[in-house]
C-alpha positions as CSV (number, residue, x, y, z in Angstrom):
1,X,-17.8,-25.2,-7.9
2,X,-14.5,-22.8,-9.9
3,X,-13.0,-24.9,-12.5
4,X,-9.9,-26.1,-10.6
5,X,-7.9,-24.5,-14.0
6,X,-9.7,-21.4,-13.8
7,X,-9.0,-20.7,-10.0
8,X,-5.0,-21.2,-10.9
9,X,-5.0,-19.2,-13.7
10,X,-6.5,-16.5,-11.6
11,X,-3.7,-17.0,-8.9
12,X,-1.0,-16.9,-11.7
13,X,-2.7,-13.6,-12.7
14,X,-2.4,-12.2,-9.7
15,X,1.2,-14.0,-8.7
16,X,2.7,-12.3,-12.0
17,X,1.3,-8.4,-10.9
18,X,2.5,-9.0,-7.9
19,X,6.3,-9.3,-8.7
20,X,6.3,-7.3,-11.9
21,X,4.3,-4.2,-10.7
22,X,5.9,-3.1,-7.5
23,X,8.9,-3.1,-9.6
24,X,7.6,-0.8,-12.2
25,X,6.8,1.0,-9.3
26,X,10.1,1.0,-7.8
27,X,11.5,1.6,-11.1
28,X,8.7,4.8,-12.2
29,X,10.3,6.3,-8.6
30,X,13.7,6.4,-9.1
31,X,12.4,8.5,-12.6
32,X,9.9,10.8,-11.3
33,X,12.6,12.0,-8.3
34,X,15.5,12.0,-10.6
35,X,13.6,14.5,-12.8
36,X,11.9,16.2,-10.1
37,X,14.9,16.6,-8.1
38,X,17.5,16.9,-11.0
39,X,19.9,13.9,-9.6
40,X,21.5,12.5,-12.6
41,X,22.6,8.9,-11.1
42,X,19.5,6.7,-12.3
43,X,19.9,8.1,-16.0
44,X,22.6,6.1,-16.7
45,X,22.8,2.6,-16.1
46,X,22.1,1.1,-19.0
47,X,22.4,3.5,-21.5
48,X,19.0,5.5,-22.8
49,X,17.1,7.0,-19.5
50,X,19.0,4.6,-17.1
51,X,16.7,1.7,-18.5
52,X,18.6,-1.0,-16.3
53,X,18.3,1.2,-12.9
54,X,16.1,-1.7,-11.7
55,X,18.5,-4.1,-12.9
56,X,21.6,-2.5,-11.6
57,X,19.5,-2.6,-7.9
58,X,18.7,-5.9,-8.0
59,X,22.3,-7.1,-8.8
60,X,23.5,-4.7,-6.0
61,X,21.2,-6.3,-3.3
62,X,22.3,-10.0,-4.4
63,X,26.0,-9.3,-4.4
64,X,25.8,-8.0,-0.5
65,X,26.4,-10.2,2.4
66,X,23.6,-11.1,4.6
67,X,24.7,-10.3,8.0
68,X,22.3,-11.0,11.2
69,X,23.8,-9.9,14.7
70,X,25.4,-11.4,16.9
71,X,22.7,-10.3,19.7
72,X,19.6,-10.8,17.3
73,X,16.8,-12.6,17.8
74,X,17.4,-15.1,14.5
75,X,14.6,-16.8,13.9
76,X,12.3,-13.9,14.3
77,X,14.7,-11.5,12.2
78,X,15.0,-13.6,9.6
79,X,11.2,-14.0,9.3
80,X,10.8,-10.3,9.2
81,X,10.7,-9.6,5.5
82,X,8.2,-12.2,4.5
83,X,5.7,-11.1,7.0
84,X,6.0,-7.8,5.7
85,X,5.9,-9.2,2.4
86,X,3.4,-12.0,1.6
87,X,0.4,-10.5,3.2
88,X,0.2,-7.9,0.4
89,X,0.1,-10.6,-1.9
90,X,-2.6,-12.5,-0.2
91,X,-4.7,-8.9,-0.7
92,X,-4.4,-8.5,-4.2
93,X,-5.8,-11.7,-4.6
94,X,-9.1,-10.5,-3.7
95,X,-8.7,-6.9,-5.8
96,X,-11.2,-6.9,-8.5
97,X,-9.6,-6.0,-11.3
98,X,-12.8,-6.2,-14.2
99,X,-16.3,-6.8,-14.6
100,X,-17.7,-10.4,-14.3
101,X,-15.5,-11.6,-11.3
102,X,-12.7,-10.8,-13.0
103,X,-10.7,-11.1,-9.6
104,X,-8.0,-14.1,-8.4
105,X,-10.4,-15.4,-5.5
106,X,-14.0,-14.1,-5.1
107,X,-14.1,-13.2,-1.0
108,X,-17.9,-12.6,0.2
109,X,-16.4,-10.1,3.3
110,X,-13.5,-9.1,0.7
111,X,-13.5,-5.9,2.4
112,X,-12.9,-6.7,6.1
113,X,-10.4,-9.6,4.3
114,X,-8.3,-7.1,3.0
115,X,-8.2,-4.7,5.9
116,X,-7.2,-7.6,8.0
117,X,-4.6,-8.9,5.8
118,X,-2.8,-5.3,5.6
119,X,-2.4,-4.8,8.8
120,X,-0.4,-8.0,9.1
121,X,2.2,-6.6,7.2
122,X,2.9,-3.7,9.6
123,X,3.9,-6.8,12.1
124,X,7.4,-7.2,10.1
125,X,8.5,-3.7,10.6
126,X,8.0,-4.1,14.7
127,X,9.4,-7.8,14.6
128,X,12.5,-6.1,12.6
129,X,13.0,-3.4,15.0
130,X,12.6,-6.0,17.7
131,X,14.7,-9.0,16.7
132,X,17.8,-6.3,15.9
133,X,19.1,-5.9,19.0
134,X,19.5,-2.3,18.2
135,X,18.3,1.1,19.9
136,X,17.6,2.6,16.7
137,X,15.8,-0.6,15.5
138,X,13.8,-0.6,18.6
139,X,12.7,2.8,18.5
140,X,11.8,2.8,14.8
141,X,9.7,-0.1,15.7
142,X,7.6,1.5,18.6
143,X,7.3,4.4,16.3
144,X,5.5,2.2,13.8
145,X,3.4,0.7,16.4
146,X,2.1,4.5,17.4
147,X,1.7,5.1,13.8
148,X,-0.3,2.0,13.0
149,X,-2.3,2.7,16.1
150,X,-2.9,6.2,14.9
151,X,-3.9,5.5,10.9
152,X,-5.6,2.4,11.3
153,X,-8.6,3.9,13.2
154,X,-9.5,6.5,9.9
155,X,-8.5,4.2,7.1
156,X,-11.2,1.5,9.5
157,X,-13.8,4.0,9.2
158,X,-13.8,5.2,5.5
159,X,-13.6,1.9,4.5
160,X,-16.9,1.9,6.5
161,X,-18.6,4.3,4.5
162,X,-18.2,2.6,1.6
163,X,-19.6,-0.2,3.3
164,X,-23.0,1.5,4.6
165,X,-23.0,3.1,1.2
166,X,-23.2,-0.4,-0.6
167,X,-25.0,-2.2,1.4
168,X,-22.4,-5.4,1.4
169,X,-19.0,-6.2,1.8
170,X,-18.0,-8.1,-0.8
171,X,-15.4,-5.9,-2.9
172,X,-16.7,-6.7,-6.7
173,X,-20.2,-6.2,-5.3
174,X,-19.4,-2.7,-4.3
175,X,-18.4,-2.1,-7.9
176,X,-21.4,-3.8,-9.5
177,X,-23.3,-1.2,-6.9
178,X,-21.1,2.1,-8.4
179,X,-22.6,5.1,-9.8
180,X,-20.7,8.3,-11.4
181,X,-21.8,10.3,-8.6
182,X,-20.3,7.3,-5.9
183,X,-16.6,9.2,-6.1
184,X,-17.4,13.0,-5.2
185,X,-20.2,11.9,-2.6
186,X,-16.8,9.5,-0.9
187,X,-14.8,12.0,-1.9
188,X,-13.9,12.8,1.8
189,X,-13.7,9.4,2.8
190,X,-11.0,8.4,-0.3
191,X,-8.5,11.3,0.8
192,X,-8.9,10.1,4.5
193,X,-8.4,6.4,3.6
194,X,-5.0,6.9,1.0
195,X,-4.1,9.0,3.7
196,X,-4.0,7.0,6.1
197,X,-3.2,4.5,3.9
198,X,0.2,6.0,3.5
199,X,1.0,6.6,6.9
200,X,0.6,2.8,7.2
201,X,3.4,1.9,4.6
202,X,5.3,4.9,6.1
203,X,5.7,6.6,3.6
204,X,6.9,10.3,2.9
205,X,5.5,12.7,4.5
206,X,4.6,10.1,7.3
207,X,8.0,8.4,7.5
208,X,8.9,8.8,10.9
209,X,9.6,5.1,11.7
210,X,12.7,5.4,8.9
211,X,13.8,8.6,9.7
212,X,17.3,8.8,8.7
213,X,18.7,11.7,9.6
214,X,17.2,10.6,13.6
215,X,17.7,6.7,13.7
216,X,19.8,5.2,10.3
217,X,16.8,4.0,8.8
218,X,14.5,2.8,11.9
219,X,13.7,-0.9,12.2
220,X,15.3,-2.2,8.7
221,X,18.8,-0.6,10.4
222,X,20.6,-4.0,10.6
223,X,19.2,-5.4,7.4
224,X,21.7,-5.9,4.2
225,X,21.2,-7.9,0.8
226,X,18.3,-9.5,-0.3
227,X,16.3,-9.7,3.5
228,X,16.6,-5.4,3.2
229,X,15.4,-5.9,-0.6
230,X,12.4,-7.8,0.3
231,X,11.6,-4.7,2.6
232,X,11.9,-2.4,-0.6
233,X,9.4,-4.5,-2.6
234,X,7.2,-4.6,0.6
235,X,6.7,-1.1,0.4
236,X,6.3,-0.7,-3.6
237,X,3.9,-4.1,-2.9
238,X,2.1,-1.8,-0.7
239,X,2.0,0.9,-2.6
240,X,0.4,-0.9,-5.4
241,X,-2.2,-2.5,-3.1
242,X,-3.4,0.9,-1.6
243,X,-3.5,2.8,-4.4
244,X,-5.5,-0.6,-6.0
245,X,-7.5,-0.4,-2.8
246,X,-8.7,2.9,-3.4
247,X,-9.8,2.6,-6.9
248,X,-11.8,0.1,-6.6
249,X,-13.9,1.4,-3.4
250,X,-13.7,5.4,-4.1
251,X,-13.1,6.0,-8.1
252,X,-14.9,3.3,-9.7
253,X,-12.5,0.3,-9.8
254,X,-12.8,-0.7,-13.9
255,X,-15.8,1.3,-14.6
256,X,-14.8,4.1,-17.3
257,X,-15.2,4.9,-20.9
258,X,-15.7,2.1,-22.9
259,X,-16.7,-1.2,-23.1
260,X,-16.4,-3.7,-19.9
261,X,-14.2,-6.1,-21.6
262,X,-11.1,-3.3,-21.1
263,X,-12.3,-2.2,-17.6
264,X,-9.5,-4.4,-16.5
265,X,-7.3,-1.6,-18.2
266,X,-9.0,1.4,-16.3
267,X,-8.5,-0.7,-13.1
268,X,-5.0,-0.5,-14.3
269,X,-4.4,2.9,-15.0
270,X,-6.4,4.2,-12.4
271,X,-3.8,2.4,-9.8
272,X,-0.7,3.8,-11.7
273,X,-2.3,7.1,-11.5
274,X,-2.5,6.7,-7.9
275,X,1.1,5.7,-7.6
276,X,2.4,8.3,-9.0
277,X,0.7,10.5,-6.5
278,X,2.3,8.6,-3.8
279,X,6.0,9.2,-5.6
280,X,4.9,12.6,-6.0
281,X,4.3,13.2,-2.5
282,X,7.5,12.0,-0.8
283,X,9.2,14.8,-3.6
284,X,7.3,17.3,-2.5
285,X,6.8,17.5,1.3
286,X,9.1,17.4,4.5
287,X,8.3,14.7,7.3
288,X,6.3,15.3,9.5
289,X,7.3,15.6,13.5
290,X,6.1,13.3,15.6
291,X,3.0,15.4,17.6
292,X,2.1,17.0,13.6
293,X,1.4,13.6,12.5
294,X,-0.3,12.2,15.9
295,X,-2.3,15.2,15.5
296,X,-2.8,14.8,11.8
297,X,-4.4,11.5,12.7
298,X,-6.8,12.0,15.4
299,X,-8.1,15.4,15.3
300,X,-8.4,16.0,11.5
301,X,-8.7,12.3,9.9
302,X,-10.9,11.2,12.3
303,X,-13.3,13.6,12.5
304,X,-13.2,14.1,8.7
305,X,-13.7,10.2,8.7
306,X,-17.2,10.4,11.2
307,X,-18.3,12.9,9.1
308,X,-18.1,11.1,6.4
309,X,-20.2,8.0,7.9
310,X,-22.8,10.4,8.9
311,X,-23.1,12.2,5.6
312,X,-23.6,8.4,4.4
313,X,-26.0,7.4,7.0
314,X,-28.3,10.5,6.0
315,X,-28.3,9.8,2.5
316,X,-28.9,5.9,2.6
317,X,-31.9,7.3,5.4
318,X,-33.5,9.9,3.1
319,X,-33.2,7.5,-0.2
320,X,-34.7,4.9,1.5
């Protein structure tokens, strides 16, 4: 049996990422677009490189007033955020993060946990859009239901690659299992799955569901203060957990240079790495229409995504 004080120092672990690094996150993004995109605004609150930008947000947000209306569903509008919310923490508490079940809560199918789990959090974006009593809400929430529909199927079946390729579902035993050649042999399989991966959290280029220049900003329309806040951490929350996601099952999770008593630091790095792809990526490309990423989903990442199980099949067959 866990040492009662071991388990709840693991969750505190795990509790203290989760609200300090989807902020960094949130913070790193308002940087990398300012400089990418030469806006000045979040260089200066605070003095040296707009160091209180986060700050400056999070007083924003508290000083609104939280408005639900008149027409909306209350209970389930209200409940929105957290659904969106909480789920992603529940993930990274099975996220390896080192060697030597360095992780908040050992799961033994930590892989169909976590797949589970995230797809939870795509329920507060269609109760939002639902609840609002709004046509722009409402359409912005069947748009995220096609979406999820769409992605879910590829992410599904790279994740089962890895599994086949393992031989178990347990996260931290796929990493005990990797081998330097384990990342360009998935390769196909990890640019499918943080693909699809970002369609799912709707991010750009897949951010149809929010489109503002079509419907205000989709399902969060209606949302002010701190409920719309708790949307914005959703998405950095999610950013943080697919990006983790992927390191641990395509790039090698802590293993790196070094000994294992820092592989909690490549687990790290590996994730913020990651992240900033994902800023990188709404700076850099246009949304998608709505038939270019349907078609995006299901005759290119699916495909891609079978082939990848069969590659995997044929090697686990031959090595036998």
């Amino acid at each position: 049996m866990s040492d009662p004080l071991d388990v709840v120092l693991r969750l505190v672990a795990v509790l203290v990422v989760f609200l300090v690094f989807p902020l960094l996150v949130g913070q790193t993004e308002h940087k990398v677009m300012a400089h990418m995109q030469g806006r000045l605004g979040p260089m200066y609150a605070g003095g040296f490189h707009g160091w209180a930008q986060l700050v400056a947000d999070g007083v924003k947000f508290a000083q609104k007033e939280d408005i639900v209306p008149a027409d909306a569903d209350r209970r389930v509008f209200q409940l929105a955020p957290a659904v969106a919310l909480l789920p992603y923490l529940l993930v990274l508490i099975a996220v390896p993060v080192g060697p030597n079940g360095f992780v908040g809560e050992a799961v033994d199918a930590g892989l169909i946990f976590v797949l589970a789990v995230m797809g939870v959090g795509v329920l507060g974006s269609l109760m939002a859009g639902w609840a609002s009593a709004n046509k722009f809400s409402l359409l912005g929430g069947l748009r995220t239901a096609a979406q999820l529909l769409a992605y879910e199927l590829p992410m599904l079946l790279a994740a089962a690659s890895v599994a086949m390729a393992a031989g178990t579902l347990s996260l931290p035993a796929i990493l005990d299992g990797y081998h330097w050649w384990w990342t360009p042999w998935q390769l196909v399989g990890g640019v499918v799955f943080f693909t699809a991966g970002l369609a799912e959290l709707q991010r750009p280029p897949f951010d149809m569901p929010v489109a503002d220049s079509e419907i205000i900003f989709g399902a969060y329309t209606e949302y002010t203060g701190l409920r719309f806040a708790l949307f914005l951490l959703a998405e950095y929350a999610g950013i943080v957990v697919l990006c983790a996601l992927t390191t641990v099952l395509f790039l090698g999770g802590w293993h790196g240079p070094g000994p294992d008593g820092i592989g909690w630091v490549w687990t790290l790095l590996k994730t913020a790495l990651l992240s900033f792809v994902v800023i990188w990526l709404r700076v850099s490309y246009p949304r998608l229409r709505e038939d270019q990423l349907q078609k995006l989903a299901w005759t290119v990442l699916i495909p891609l995504a079978l082939a990848q199980i069969a590659l995997t099949g044929v090697v686990k067959v031959v090595t036998a």
